[in-house]
C-alpha positions in Angstrom: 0.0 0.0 0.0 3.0 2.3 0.8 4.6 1.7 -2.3 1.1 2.4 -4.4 0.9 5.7 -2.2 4.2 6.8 -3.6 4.1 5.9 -7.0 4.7 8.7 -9.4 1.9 10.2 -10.6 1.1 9.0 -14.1 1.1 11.7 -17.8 -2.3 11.5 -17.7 -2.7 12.5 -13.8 -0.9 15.5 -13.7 -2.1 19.0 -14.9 0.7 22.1 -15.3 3.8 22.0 -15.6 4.1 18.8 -14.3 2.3 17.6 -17.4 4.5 19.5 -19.6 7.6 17.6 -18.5 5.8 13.9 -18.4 4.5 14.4 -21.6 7.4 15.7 -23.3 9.7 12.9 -21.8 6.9 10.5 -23.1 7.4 11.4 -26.6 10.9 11.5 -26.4 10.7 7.8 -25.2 8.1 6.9 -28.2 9.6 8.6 -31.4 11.5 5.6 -32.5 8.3 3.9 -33.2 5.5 7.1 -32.6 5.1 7.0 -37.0 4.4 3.3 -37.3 2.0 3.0 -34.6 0.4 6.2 -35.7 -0.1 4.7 -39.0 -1.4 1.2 -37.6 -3.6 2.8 -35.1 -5.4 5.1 -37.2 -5.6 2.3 -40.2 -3.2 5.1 -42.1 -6.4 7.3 -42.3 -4.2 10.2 -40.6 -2.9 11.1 -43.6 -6.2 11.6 -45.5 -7.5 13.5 -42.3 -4.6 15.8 -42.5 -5.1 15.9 -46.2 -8.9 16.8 -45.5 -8.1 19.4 -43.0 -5.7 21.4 -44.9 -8.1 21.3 -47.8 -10.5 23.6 -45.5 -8.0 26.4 -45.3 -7.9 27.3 -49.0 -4.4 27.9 -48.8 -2.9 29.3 -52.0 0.5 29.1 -53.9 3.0 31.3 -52.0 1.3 31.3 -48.7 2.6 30.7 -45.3 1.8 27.8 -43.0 2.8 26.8 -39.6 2.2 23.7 -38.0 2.4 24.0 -33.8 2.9 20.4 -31.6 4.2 19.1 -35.2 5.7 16.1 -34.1 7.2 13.6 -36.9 5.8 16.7 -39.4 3.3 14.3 -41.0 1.6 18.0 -41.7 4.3 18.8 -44.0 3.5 17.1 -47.0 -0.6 18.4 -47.4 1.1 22.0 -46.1 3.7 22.2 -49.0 1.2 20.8 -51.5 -0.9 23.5 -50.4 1.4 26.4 -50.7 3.4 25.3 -53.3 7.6 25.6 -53.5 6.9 28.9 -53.8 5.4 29.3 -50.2 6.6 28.4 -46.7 5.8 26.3 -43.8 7.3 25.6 -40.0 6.7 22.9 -37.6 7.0 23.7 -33.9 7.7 21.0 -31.1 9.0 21.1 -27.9 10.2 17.6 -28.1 13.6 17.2 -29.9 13.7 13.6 -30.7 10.6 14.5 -32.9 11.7 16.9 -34.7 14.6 15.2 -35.6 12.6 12.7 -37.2 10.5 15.3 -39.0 14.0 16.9 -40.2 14.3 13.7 -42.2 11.2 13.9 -44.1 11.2 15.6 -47.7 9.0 18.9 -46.4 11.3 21.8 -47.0 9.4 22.5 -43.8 11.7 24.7 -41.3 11.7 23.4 -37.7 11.8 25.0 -34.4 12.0 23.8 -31.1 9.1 25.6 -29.0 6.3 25.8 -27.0 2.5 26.0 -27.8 2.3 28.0 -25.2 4.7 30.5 -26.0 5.5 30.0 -29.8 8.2 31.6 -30.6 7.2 33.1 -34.2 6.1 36.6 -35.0 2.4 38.0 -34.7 0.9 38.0 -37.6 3.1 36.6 -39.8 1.1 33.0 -40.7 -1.9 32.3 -43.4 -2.9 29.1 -41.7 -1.8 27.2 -38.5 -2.4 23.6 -38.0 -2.5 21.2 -35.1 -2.6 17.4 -35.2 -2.8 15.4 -32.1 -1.8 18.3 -29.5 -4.2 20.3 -28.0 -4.9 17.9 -25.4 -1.0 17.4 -25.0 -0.6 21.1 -23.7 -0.9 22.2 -20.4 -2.8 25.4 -21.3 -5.2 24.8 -24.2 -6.2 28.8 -23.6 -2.9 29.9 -23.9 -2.1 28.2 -27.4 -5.2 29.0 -28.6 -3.9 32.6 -28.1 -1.0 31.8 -29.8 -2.3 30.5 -33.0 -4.7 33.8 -32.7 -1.2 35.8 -32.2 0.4 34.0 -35.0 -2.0 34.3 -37.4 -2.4 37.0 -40.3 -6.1 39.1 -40.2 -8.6 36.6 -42.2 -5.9 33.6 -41.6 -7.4 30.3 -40.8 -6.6 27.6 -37.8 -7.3 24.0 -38.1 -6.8 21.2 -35.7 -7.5 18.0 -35.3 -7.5 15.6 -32.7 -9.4 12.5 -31.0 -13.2 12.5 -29.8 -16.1 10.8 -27.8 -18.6 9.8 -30.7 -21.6 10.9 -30.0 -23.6 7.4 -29.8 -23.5 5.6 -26.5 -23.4 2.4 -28.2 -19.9 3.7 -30.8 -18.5 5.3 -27.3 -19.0 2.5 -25.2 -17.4 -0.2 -27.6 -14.5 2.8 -28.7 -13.8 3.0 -25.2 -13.4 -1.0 -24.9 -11.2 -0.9 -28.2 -9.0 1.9 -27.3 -8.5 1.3 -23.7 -7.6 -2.1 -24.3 -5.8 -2.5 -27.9 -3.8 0.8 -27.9 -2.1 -0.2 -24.8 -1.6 -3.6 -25.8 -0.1 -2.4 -29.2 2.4 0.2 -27.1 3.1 -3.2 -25.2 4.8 -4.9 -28.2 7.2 -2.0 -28.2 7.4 -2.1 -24.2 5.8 1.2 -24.2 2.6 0.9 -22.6 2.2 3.2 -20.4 2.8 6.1 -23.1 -0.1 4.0 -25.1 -2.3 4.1 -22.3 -1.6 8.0 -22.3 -3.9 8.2 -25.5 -7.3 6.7 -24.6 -6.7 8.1 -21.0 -5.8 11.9 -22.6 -8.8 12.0 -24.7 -11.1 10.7 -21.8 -9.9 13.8 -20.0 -10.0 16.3 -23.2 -12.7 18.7 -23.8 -15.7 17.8 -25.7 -16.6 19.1 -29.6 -18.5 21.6 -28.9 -15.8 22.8 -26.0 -13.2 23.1 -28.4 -15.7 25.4 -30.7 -16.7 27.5 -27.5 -12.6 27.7 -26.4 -11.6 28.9 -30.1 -14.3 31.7 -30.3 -13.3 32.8 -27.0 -9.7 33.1 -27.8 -11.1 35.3 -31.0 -11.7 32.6 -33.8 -14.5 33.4 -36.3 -16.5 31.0 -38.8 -16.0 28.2 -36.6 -16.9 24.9 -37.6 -15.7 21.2 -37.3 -16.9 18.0 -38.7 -16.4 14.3 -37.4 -14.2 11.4 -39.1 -13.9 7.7 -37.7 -17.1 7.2 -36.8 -17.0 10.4 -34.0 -13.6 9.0 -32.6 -12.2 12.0 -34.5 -13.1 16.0 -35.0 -11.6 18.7 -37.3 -11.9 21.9 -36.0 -11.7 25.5 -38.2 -11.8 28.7 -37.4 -10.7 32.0 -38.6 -9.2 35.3 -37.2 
């Protein structure tokens, strides 16, 4: 009983700072293996998702795209379709081992090591900002939002997308069963199940569809809309500034 008393807290108990540290650390541990089991996990749907949601900003040729938590920079390649080789994009992580992987991949995407809280880009400056996967990662969702309001040019647009309750009790009760119990047991294969249990348990705790709406028009997002994939398991989110 002692020992269960002092156990570390796990990523998906801690709130803060705290959680900023875990969770970085986490994906650290996992970017060996963090694109392969994002790929099986998601039936390699991500990509099409990403595809989708990039589609929604009407990005043209010679615009300028940033993509915040970025990750492996699976973003890059509907970003630079989007804005051509005549425009520009940037992926911001605050998890090295990430980017490192993303550096690899044939982008031309410029990387930064950064905060969602604190991006370190100029105001203004962006056409589009994306998010995959990340919102529920930061400690703050408020203060990125503010961020990506910060970044982003007058009439720029903001998508994100990220995991979700469906909205039938019958499709949450069995995704709940599936995740909770197959996405660990994949992590497991890699002896990484706790960071796998981190993803079922993270979206349990992350705020709803129509929260996310209500939190991007309060940090000053127009025209905000968002539509569901995977049978309600997943919701892309736009707005505009």
């Amino acid at each position: 009983m002692l020992m269960a008393e002092n156990a570390a807290p796990r990523p998906w108990e801690v709130d803060g700072e705290e959680k900023r540290r875990r969770v970085r650390r986490m994906f650290a541990d996992i970017s060996p293996t963090y694109d392969l089991l994002n790929s099986a996990m998601s039936l390699r749907l991500h990509h099409r998702w990403r595809t989708d949601a990039v589609e929604g900003l009407r990005l043209l040729a010679g615009d300028v795209g940033a993509d915040l938590c970025c990750g492996t920079g699976d973003f890059g390649r509907p970003l630079r379709d989007a804005v051509s080789p005549s425009g520009r994009i940037v992926g911001v992580d605050f998890c090295m081992p990430m980017l490192q992987i993303a550096l690899k991949k044939p982008y031309a995407m410029g990387l930064s090591l950064g905060d969602a809280g604190a991006v370190p880009l100029r105001s203004s400056s962006f056409d589009a900002v994306t998010v995959g996967w990340g919102l529920r990662n930061v400690p703050d969702m408020g203060a990125a939002l503010s961020e990506i309001v910060r970044i982003l040019k007058p009439g720029g647009r903001f998508v994100c997308v990220d995991m979700a309750r469906p909205k039938s009790a019958l499709l949450r009760g069995l995704s709940h069963f599936v995740f909770n119990m197959a996405v660990p047991a994949m992590g497991s294969l890699f002896g990484k199940r706790e960071a796998y249990t981190y993803l079922p348990k993270s979206t349990d705790r992350f705020t709803t569809r129509e929260g996310l709406a209500e939190a991007m028009r309060g940090a000053g997002l127009k025209n905000v809309r968002y539509e569901d994939r995977f049978f309600g398991n997943i919701c892309t989110h736009w707005g505009e500034k």
